[in-house]
N, C-alpha and C positions, 0 to 999 in steps of 0.2 A: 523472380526465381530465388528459391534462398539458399544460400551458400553453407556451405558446412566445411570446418578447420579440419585438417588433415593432420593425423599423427605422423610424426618422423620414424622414419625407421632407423635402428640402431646405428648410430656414425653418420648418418644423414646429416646431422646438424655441425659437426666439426668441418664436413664440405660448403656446406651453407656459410657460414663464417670464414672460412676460407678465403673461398669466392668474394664475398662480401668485402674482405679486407685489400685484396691483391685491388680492388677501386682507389685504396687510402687510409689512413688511421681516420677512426671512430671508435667513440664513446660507444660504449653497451647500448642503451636508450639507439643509437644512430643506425646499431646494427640489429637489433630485433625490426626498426620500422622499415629500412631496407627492405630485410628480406622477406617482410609482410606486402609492402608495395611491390617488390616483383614480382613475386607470385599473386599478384591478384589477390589480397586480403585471404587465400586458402594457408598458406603457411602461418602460423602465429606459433613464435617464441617467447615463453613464459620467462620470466627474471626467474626462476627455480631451477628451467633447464640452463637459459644462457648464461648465466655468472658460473655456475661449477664447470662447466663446457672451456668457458674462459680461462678460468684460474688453474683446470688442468692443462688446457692446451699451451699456457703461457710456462707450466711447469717443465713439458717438454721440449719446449724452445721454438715452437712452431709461428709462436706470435710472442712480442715486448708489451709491455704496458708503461705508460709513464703519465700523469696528473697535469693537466691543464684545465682551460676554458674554454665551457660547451656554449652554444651559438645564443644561449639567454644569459649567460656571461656567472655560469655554476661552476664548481668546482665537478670534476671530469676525469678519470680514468679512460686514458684512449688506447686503444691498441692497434698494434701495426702488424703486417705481417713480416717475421723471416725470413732471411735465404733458407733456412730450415725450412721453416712455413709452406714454402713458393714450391720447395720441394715436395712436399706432403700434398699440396695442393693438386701438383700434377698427380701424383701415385693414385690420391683420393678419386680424379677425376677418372684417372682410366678405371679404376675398381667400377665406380658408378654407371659408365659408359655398357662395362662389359653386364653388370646386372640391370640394367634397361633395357638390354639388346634380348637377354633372356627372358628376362617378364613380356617384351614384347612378341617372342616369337612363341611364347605359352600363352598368350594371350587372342592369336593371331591363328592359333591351330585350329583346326576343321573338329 
């Protein structure tokens, strides 16, 4: 059966990352493959979407970054999430909650 990558939808991905982070600090690389493995290879984040995603989220204080060594012993940018972040995290999730419940019930109509 062949699979086909899914487009995010707008802010989709700062939840994904998110979520992603509240597991731990990870490198870029750690968090695109993440959230490719949980979703069953359907979600795929480009290094064109995730670093600007990054570099703004980290601008509003929602996640830190700081340089260390990645598991092949590379020089690494990891990021972690915020008490800000953790914040945003929940907000993001009830937003998402509330529009899945709606696509599901336009979904579900007769």
């Amino acid at each position: 059966m062949a699979t086909t990558k899914a487009e995010l939808l707008q802010g989709t991905l700062d939840l994904l990352i998110l979520k992603t982070l509240a597991a731990g600090a990870m490198h870029g690389y750690s968090i695109a493959q993440r959230i490719q493995q949980r979703s069953d290879d359907v979600l795929v984040v480009e290094e064109g979407s995730l670093y600007p995603c990054l570099y703004r989220m980290e601008e509003k204080g929602w996640i830190s970054a700081e340089w260390g060594k990645s598991e092949n012993n590379r020089r690494a940018k990891f990021y972690a999430l915020t008490r800000s972040g953790r914040k945003q995290l929940e907000e993001e999730t009830a937003i998402w909650e509330r529009v899945h419940r709606a696509i599901t019930l336009v979904l579900q109509a007769a």
